[in-house]
N, C-alpha and C positions, 0 to 999 in steps of 0.2 A: 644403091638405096641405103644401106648401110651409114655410109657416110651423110646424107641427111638426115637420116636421127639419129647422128652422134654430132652430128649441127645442131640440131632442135633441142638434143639433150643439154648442151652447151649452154645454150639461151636460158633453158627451164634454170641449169646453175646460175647463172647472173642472178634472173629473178630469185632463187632463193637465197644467194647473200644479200639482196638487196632488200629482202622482206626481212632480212635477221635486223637490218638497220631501224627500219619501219617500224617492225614489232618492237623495241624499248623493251629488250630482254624479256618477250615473252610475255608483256604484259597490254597490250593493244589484240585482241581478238581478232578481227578480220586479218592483220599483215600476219598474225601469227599462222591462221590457218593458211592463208597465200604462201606461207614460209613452207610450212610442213606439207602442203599441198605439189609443192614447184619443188622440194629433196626428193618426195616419191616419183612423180614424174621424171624429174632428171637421172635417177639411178636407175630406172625400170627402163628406162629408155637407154641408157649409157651399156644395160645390162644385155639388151637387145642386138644395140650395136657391136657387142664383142662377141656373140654368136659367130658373126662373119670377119673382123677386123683382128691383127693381133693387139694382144692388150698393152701393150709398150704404147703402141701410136695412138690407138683411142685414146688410152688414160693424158697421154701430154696431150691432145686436141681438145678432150673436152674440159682438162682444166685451163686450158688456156683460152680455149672462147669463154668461159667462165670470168676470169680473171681478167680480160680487155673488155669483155664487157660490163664487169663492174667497176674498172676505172673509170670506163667512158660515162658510164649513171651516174659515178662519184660525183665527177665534175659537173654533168648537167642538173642533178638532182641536190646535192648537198654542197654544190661550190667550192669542190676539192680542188684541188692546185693543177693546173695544165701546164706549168711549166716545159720546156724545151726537153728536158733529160727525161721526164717522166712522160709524153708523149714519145721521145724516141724508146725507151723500154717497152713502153707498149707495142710500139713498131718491129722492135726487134723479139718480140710473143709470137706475133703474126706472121715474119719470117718463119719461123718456126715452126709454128701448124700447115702453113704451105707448102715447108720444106718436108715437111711428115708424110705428109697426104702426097706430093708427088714420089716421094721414095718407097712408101709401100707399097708391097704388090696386089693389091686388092681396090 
């Protein structure tokens, strides 16, 4: 169980880089509250998951679901570049949270 809300927590971090973009430095109301709404979520949750998990492999999991999922919003949402290299970096994030999650022993 753990490891899906250090998933969830993940996502809650997309959403609040991506509310940082929305909000126009803090100055848009609703993306701001969604911003500061979706950091508490995500940390309380992130905070939960390391109850059970060690904090080496949470911490690279949930910032890297964090970080694939804000390029992936990039591109769909602000028409940031999909280029080859930068979809394989992404790819090569995701190695990496998989490779986490099967090497831990929990």
């Amino acid at each position: 169980m753990a490891w899906v809300i250090l998933a969830i927590a993940g996502l809650f971090e997309t959403g609040w880089a991506v509310g940082l973009k929305y909000s126009a430095g803090f100055t848009r109301p609703w993306a701001t509250v969604w911003t500061v709404v979706s950091m508490i979520v995500s940390l309380g949750l992130l905070g939960i998951a390391l109850k059970h998990l060690p904090v080496g492999s949470a911490y690279a999991v949930w910032v890297g679901i964090g970080a694939v999922g804000t390029v992936i919003l990039g591109i769909f949402l602000f028409g940031e570049s999909a280029n080859p290299a930068r979809l394989l970096s992404a790819l090569l994030i995701i190695a990496g949270i998989i490779g986490l999650k099967l090497t831990t022993p929990i």
